[in-house]
C-alpha positions in Angstrom: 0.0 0.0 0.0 3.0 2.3 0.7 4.2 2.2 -3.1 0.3 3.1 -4.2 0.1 6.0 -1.9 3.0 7.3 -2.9 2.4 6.8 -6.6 -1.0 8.8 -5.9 0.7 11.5 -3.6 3.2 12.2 -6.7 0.4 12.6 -9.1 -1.6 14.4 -7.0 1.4 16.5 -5.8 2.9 17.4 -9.8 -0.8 18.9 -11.0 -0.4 22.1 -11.5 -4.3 22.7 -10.8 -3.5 20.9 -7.1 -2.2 23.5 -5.5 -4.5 26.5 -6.8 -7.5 24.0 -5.8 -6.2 23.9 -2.8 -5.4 27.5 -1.9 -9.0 28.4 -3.6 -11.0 26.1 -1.3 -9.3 28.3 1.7 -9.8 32.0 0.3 -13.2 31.5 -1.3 -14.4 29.6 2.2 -13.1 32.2 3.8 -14.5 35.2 1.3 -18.1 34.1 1.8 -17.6 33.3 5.7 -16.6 36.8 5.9 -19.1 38.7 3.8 -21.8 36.6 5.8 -20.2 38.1 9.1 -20.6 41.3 7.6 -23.7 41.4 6.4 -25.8 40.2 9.8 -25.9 42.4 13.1 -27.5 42.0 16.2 -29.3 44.7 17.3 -29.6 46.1 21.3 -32.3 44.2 22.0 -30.5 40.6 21.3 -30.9 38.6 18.2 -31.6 34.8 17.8 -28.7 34.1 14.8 -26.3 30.9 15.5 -22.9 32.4 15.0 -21.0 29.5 14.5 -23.2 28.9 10.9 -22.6 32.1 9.9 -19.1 32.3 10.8 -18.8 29.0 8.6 -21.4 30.0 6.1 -18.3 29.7 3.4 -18.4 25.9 3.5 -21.2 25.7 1.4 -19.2 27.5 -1.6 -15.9 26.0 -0.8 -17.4 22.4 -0.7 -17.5 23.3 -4.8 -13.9 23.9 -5.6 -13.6 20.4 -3.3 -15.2 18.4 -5.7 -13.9 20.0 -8.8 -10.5 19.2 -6.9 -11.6 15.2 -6.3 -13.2 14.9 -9.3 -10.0 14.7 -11.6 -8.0 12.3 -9.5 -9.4 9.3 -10.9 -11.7 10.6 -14.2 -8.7 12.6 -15.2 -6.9 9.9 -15.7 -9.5 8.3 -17.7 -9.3 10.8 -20.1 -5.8 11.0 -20.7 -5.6 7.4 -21.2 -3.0 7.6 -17.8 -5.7 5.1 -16.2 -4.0 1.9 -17.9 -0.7 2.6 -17.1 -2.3 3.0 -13.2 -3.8 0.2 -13.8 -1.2 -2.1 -15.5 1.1 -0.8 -12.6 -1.0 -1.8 -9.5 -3.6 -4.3 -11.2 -5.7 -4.2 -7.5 -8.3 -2.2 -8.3 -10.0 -1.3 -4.9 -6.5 -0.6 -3.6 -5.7 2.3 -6.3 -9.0 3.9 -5.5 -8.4 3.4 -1.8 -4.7 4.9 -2.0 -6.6 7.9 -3.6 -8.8 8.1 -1.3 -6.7 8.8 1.1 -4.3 11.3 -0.5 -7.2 13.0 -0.9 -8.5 12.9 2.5 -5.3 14.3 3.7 -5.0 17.1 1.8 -8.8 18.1 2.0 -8.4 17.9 5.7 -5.5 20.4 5.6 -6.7 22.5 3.2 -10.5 22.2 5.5 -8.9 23.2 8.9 -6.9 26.5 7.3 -10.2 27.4 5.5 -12.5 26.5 8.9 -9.2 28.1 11.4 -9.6 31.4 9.5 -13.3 32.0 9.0 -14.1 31.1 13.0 -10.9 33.8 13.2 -13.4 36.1 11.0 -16.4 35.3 12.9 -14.4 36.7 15.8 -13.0 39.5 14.3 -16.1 40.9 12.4 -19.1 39.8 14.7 -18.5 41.8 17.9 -18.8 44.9 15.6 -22.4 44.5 14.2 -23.7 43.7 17.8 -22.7 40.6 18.6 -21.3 41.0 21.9 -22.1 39.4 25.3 -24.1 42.2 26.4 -26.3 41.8 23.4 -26.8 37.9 24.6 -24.0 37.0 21.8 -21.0 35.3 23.4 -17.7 36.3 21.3 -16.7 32.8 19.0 -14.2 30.7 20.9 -13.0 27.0 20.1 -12.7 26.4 23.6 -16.5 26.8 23.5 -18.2 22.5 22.7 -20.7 23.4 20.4 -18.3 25.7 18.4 -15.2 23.4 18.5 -17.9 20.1 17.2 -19.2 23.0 14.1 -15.8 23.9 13.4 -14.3 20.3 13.2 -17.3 18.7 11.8 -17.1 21.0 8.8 -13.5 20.4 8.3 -15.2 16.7 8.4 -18.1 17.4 6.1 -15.1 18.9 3.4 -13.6 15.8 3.8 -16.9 13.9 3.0 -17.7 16.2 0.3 -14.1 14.8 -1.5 -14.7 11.2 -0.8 -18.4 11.4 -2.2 -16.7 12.8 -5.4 -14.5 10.5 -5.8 -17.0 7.8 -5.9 -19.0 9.5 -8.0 -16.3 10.1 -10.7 -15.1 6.5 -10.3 -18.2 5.1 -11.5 -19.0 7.8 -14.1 -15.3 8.0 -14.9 -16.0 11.7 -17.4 -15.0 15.1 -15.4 -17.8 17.0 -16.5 -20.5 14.5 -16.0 -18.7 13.3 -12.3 -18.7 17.4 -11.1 -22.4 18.2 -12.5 -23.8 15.0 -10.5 -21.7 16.1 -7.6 -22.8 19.7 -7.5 -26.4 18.9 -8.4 -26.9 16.5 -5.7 -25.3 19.3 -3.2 -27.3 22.1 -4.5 -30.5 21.1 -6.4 -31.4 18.9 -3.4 -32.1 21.8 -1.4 -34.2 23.4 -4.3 -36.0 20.3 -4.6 -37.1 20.5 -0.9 -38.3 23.8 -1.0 -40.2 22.8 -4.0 -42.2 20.3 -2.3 -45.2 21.3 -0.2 -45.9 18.4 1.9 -44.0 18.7 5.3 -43.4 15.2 5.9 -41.9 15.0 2.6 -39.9 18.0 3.3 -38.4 16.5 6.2 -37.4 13.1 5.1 -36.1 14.6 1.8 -33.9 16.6 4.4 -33.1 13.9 6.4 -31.6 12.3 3.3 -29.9 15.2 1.6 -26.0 15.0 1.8 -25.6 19.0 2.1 -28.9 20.1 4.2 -28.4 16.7 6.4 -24.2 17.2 6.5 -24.2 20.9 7.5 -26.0 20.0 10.7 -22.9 19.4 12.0 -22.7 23.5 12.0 -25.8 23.7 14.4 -25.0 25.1 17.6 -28.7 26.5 18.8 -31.8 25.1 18.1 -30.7 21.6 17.8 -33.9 20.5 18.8 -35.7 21.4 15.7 -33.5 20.1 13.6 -34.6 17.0 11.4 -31.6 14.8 12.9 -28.5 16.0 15.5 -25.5 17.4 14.3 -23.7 14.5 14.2 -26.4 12.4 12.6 -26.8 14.6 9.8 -22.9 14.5 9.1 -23.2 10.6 9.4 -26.0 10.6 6.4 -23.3 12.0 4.6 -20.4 9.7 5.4 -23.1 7.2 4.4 -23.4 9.0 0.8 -20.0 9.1 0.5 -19.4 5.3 2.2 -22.4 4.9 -1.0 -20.1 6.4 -3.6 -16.7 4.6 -3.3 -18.6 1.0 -2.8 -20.4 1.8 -6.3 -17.1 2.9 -7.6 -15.1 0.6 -6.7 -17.0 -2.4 -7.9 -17.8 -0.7 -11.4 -13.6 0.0 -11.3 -13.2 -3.7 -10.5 -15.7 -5.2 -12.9 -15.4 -2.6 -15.8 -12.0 -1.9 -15.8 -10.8 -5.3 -15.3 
């Protein structure tokens, strides 16, 4: 396993797109945590916002350039043709994918705790002055705080989800463009969907079962109980997806490709 992870880390590491992926998941996270800082206040009278999900609001946009970072480590290959020379190389299937996986893993989960660090850093910074302050009810953002530390590392958790889940989707569909569309659209139009539907029941399983709506509980650090599922719940629906993905790529890798 040593030689395949370090086959994958050299590939993964000589991209030129790696790096830039990497540093954009951080800045653009950060960008939209920021501007969602800014753009709330809390007046005298007290306010009811969770600052922990603003202060992280960025994950939702950064969770894009994750995939569009995943994507390409194994359907990138397919369209070069480099995926027989992989293959030919290390003729165990389910270990190349799982050697991917878990480059990939460890660099999401770098690039996810900068990006997380620095927009609870925001939070901090740019909260107190639109009213969030402890005489407005508003404790300042602190990591030594539970509920903040379990948002802040759960989302550097859901990132790393987010990656694994597009992996095995691009595995199994093996084109880039067809691998980030189904990613994004079952992130994003999922949501849509729900608000779509009418029925309240529906609207709550279809939440339950939504890898973004059901992932980002993990975020929630008031009002937990009217949440569909707990935090940690609705981040395990997603390792579920994800668990989903690789298992569906991986057998198409083994049986197609073989």
């Amino acid at each position: 396993m040593r030689q395949q992870l370090h086959a994958e880390w050299t590939k993964l590491r000589t991209v030129t797109g790696t790096g830039w992926l990497l540093l954009g998941t951080v800045m653009l996270t950060l960008a939209v945590s920021a501007a969602a800082a800014a753009a709330v206040s809390c007046p005298p009278a007290g306010c009811d916002y969770d600052t922990a999900e603003i202060s992280l609001f960025g994950v939702q946009l950064g969770q894009a350039i994750v995939a569009i970072l995943a994507v390409p480590a194994i359907s990138g290959e397919y369209g070069t043709g480099m995926i027989r020379t992989t293959l030919a190389a290390m003729p165990r299937r389910t270990t190349v994918l799982a050697a991917k996986a878990v480059v990939l893993t460890g660099l999401t989960l770098a690039a996810g705790t900068l990006a997380v660090l620095a927009s609870v850093l925001a939070g901090r910074l740019i909260l107190p002055g639109n009213g969030f302050t402890p005489a407005h009810g508003q404790p300042l953002l602190s990591l030594a705080d539970g509920p903040t530390l379990r948002a802040a590392a759960g989302s550097v958790l859901y990132l790393a989800l987010i990656a694994l889940l597009s992996l095995g989707i691009a595995a199994a569909v093996r084109d880039s463009a067809v691998a980030v569309g189904s990613v994004l659209g079952l992130l994003y139009l999922f949501p849509v969907v729900i608000l779509m539907v009418s029925d309240q029941d529906w609207q709550r399983l279809l939440w339950r079962i939504s890898p973004m709506n059901a992932g980002l509980a993990i975020q929630a650090t008031t009002h937990l109980s009217s949440l569909p599922l707990s935090p940690w719940a609705g981040l395990g629906v997603l390792a579920v997806w994800a668990a989903a993905a690789l298992l569906g790529g991986g057998l198409l890798l083994r049986l197609r490709d073989a």
